[in-house]
N, C-alpha and C positions, 0 to 999 in steps of 0.2 A: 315538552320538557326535555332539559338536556341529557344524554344519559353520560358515566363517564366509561370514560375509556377501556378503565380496568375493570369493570364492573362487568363490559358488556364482552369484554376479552373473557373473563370467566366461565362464561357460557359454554366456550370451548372445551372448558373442561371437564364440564357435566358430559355432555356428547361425547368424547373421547374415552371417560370412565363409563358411562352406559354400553357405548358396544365392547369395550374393552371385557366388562362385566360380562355380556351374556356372550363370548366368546370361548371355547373350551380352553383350559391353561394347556393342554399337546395337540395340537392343531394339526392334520396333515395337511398335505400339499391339495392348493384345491382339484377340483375336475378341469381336463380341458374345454374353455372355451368359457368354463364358471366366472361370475361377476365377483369380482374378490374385492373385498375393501379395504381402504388404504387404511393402514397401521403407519402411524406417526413416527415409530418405536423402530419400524421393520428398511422403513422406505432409504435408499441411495440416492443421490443425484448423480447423473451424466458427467463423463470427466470432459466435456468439452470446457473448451476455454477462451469461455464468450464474455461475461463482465468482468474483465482481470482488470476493474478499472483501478486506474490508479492513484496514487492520494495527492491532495494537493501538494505546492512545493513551496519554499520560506522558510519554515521549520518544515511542515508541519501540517498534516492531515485533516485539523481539526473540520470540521463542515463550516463552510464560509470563511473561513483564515486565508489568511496571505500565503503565496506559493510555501507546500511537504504534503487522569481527573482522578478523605486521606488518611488515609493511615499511615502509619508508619513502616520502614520496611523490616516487616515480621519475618519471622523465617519461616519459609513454606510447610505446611505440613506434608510428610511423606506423602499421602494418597492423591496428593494434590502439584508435585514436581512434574511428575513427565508431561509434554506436551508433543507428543509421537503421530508418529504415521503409524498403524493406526492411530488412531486418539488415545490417548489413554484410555484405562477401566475406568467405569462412572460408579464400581461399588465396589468391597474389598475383596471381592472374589467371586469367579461365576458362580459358584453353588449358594452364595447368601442368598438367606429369606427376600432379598429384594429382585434379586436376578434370574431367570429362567436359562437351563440349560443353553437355549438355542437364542439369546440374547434381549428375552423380551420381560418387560416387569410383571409381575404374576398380581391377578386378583381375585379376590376371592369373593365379588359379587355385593362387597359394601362399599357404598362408595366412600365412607369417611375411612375405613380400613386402606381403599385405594391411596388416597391422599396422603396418611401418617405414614406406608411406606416410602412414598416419590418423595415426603417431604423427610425423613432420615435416610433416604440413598441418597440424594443432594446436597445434604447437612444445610438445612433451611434452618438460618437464623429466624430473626424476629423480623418479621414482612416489613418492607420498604410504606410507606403510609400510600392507601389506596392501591394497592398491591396485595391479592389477597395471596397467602402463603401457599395453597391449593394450587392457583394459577401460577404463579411464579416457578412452582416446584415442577409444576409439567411443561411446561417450558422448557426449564434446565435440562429434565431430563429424554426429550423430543431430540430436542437438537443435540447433548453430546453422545445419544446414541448415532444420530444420523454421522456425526463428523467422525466417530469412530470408524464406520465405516466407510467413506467420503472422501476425507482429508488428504490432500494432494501430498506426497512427499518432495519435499521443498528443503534447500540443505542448508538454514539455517533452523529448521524442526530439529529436535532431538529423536534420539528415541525412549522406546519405555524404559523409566528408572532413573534414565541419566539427569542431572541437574542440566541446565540452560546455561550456558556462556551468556552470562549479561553482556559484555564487548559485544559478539555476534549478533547479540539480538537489538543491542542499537544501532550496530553499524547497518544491520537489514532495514530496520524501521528509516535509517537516511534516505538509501538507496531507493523502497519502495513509495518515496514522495515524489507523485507524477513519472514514477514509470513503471513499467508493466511486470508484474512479476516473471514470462517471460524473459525478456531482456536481465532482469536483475540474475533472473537462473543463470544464466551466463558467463554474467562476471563478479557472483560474491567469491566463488571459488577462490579465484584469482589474486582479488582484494585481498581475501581474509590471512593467503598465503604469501601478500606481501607484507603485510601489517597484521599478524595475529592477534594485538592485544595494543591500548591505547598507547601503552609508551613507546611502540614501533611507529606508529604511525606521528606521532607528537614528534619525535628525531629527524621525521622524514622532512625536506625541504616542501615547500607548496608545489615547486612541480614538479616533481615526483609524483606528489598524491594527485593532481591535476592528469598527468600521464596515467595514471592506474584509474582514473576516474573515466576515461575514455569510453564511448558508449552510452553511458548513461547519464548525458545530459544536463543540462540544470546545473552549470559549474558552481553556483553559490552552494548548493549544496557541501560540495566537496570543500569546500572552502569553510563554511561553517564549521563539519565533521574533522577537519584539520584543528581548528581552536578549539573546539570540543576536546577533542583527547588532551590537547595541551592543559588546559584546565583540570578533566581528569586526573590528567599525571600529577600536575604541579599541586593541587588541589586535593583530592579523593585517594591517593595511593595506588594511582594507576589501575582502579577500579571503580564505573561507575556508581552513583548512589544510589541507594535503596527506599527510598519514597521521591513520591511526586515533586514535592516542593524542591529537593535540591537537584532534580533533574531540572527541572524547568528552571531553575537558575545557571545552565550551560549553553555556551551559544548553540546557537539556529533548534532548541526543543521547548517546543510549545506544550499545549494544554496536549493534544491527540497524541505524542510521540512520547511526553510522558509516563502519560496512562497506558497506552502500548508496553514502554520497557515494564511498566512498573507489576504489570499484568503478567504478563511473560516470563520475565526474568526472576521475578523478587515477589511473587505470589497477592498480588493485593487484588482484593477480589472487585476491581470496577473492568467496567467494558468501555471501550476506547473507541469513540464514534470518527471513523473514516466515512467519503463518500458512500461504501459498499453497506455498511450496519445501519446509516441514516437512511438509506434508502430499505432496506429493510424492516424497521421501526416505523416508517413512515407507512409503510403499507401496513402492516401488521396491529396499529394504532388507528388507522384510517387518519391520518394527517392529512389535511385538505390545503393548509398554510401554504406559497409559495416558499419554494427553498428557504430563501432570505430570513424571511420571517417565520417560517418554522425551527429554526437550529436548536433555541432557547428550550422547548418542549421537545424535544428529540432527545436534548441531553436529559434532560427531566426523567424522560422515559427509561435512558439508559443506565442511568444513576439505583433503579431501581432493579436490575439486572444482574451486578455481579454475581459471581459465587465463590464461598468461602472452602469448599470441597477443591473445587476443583476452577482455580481462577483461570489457570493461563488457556487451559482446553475452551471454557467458557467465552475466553476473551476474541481470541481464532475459532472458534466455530461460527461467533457470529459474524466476522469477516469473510468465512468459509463461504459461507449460507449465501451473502450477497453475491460474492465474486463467482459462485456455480448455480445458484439457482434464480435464485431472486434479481434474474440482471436488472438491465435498465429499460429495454423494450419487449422483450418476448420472456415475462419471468415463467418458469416450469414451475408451475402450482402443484401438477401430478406429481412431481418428485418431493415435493416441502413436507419436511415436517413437522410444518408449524400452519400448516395450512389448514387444520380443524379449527384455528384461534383465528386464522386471519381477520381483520373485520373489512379490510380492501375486497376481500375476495369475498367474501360474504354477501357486500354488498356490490357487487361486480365493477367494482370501478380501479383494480390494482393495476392497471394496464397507464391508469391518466394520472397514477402517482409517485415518486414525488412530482408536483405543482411544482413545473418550471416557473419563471418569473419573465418576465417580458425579454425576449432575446435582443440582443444588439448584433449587429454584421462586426465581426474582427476586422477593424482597420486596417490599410494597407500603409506600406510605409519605402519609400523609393530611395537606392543613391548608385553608386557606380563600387566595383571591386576593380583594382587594379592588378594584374600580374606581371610582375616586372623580371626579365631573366638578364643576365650577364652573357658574356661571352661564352662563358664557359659552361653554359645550361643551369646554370643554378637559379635558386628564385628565391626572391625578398619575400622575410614573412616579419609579421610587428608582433608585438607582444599586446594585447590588451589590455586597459587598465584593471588592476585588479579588483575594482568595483564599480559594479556595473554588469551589463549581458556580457555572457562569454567572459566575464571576467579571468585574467591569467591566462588565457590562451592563448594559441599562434595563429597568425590570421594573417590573408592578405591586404596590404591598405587598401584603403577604403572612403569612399566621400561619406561626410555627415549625412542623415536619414531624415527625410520630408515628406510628409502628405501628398502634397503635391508632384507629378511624374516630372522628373528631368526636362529639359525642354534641350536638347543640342546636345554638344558635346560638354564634357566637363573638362574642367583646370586639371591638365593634368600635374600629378606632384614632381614631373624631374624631366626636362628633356629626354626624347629615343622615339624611335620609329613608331608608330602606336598604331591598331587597329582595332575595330570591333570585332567582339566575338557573338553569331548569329545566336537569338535567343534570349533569354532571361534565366538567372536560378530565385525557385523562389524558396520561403524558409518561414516554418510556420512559429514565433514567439507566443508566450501564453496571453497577450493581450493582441497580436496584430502580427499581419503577413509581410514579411520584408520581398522585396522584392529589388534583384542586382543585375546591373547589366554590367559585363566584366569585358573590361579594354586589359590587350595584352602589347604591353613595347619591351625592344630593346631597347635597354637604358646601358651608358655605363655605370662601375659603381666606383666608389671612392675609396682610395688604397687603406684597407685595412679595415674597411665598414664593416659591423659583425650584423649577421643576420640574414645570412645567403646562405641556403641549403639546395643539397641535390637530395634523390627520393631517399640515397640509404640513412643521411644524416635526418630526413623528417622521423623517421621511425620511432626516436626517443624524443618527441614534442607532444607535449597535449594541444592535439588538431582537434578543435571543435569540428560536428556534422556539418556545421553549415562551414569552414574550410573545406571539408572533405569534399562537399557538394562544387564549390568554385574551380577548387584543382579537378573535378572529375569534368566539370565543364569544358574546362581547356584541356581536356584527353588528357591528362595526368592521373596515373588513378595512385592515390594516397596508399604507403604501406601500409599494413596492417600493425596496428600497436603489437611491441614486444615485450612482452613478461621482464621486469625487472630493469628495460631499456633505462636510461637515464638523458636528459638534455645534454645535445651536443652543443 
């Protein structure tokens, strides 16, 4: 007989209130060397930064979408703004009947008593169907105890009290499609302090924002985020919307990026399934489905998760959770605190899940890069089309790209001396491996041709990695982008 999911998820909860229950509410410190049992309530994870996987790119996060879920937008309740390093409080104060000096929920040996506090410190609506309101509320309050203590400070987080820059938080949610919060650490700073608010960045010309975009990859991205604000501005009053529906009517935000701001920013209590929460749901659900065909029941699951207390912490904790504990090959069950629920682990099989789907080998994909210098040391760069790979960027020519490996030399595009340069660069796209062999000539060039720079004049170009990669081939090493540079 089948059992369901939630049903057997609850389990967890009886277990968790049983030792909770015969637990004294002032606990000291165990003895050394004592077997101490894990508190769901109490437990940290490791600040390593191992699954910082990143979200797809297109818009848009969602699980299975193309390269990066209503109510309406309500105004947040005060207990429920801050989304901090810490986490925010999960109750309106350490001394409420719900919270224990030293951060842990107090009980007092009944177990339905247990329940009707976790389910008024959480402010549990009316349970999600097959969701019992018990399970769900220890849930809630498992993990925003953990993220409180947990939660990586990251500088689009606010802190305690302060409201959330919706701008900020969609411009993060762009950036963190397919790259690693690492990296994004880097350069939101940067970003945010050349374009603070949509209408800055809406005035900016494309490359500009292609130049400021440097780093991080994925140039549709920034390209989208460009006509985004313009919309905003021309549209919304230079201030993103506040539910789902008219976010997901802006270019490049899909279902995941909206549910994201909409979480975040604008308080709606849904959870926004990135690869890092699907894969955590999927173990925690025992999801046996291949990816593909699991997404549908993933969302399912996640639909039944918000919280109306405290959305945006809710929304980021479960992202938290995947991205430190619950990676993709080595997850730290020791550290989970959702790990009394798990039914992966339960049934020891969280290691084989999510269910990959039948792998395919990434493509290779072959042509030639040309570097072409003048007399005068300078070098030819094209502009590429603005849609497409690399779109808008400065690039060396280049031959059309084929399956099959080059056989010879190629046509080259202009009389001049020509030679091979020993090696290959290669470049890894998200469907296939490019692979370049780059011939360098002296060429002359044509009085008054534009698009010959020496290294100080590259400074203010948006040089794609894989430019960067070619010029460093040919011992040229690319300046480093400049703050505020503009195209020469």
């Amino acid at each position: 007989m089948a059992v369901d999911a939630f049903e057997e998820l609850g389990g967890g909860v009886l277990q968790f209130q049983r030792r909770a229950a015969g637990r004294p509410q002032e606990q000291g410190p165990a003895a050394p060397g004592a077997a101490r049992e894990i508190d769901p309530h109490r437990l940290a994870a490791g600040r390593e930064t191992a699954a910082d996987q990143p979200r797809p790119v297109g818009e848009d996060g969602g699980l299975g979408e193309a390269p990066a879920a209503g109510g309406g937008g309500q105004e947040r309740p005060e207990e429920g703004r801050e989304t901090a390093h810490p986490a925010p409080p999960l109750f309106p104060s350490p001394g409420s009947f719900a919270y224990g000096g030293a951060g842990r929920p107090r009980h007092d040996g009944s177990l339905m008593r247990s329940t009707t506090i976790m389910q008024a410190a959480v402010g549990v609506q009316s349970p999600p169907a097959g969701l019992p309101a018990g399970t769900r509320a220890a849930l809630t309050a498992g993990l925003l105890a953990w993220y409180r203590e947990s939660a990586r400070a990251l500088p689009w987080r606010v802190g305690e009290g302060v409201a959330p820059d919706p701008w900020r938080v969609l411009v993060s949610e762009f950036m963190l499609q397919q790259t690693t919060v690492a990296t994004v650490k880097e350069r939101f700073a940067d970003f945010l302090a050349r374009f603070p608010d949509a209408a800055s960045l809406a005035a900016a010309d494309l490359d500009e924002v292609l130049h400021a975009w440097q780093g991080l990859g994925y140039y549709r991205r920034a390209r989208l985020l460009h006509a985004c604000a313009r919309e905003i501005r021309d549209r919304h009053g230079g201030v993103p919307p506040a539910d789902r529906e008219r976010l997901r009517a802006l270019p490049g935000i899909g279902p995941y990026t909206a549910a994201a701001v909409a979480a975040i920013a604008f308080g709606e209590p849904v959870v926004p399934v990135d690869a890092n929460v699907a894969r955590v749901l999927a173990r925690l659900f025992a999801v046996e489905a291949p990816r593909a065909r699991a997404t549908a029941e993933i969302r399912r699951l996640a639909a039944g998760l918000g919280d109306h207390r405290a959305p945006a912490a809710v929304a980021q904790a479960w992202m938290e959770l995947g991205a430190l504990v619950c990676r993709p090959r080595r997850p730290r069950c020791g550290s989970c605190p959702l790990a009394t629920f798990c039914l992966a682990r339960r049934r020891g099989i969280e290691t084989r899940i999510p269910v990959a789907g039948s792998g395919r080998r990434r493509p290779r994909r072959h042509g030639f890069a040309f570097l072409m210098r003048r007399a005068d040391g300078r070098i030819l760069l094209r502009r590429r089309p603005v849609e497409g790979l690399l779109g808008g960027t400065m690039d060396l020519p280049g031959s059309s790209w084929t399956a099959a490996p080059p056989d010879g030399p190629p046509p080259f595009p202009r009389p001049g001396r020509w030679r091979p340069l020993p090696g290959r660069v290669r470049h890894p796209f998200t469907h296939f491996t490019l692979e370049l062999a780059v011939w360098q000539g002296e060429v002359e060039a044509e009085p008054g041709e534009p698009g010959w720079y020496d290294r100080e004049a590259m400074a203010g170009l948006a040089l794609s990695s894989l430019t960067r990669k070619l010029l460093r081939h040919a011992g040229i090493e690319p300046p480093p982008a400049v703050r505020g540079a503009r195209r020469r």
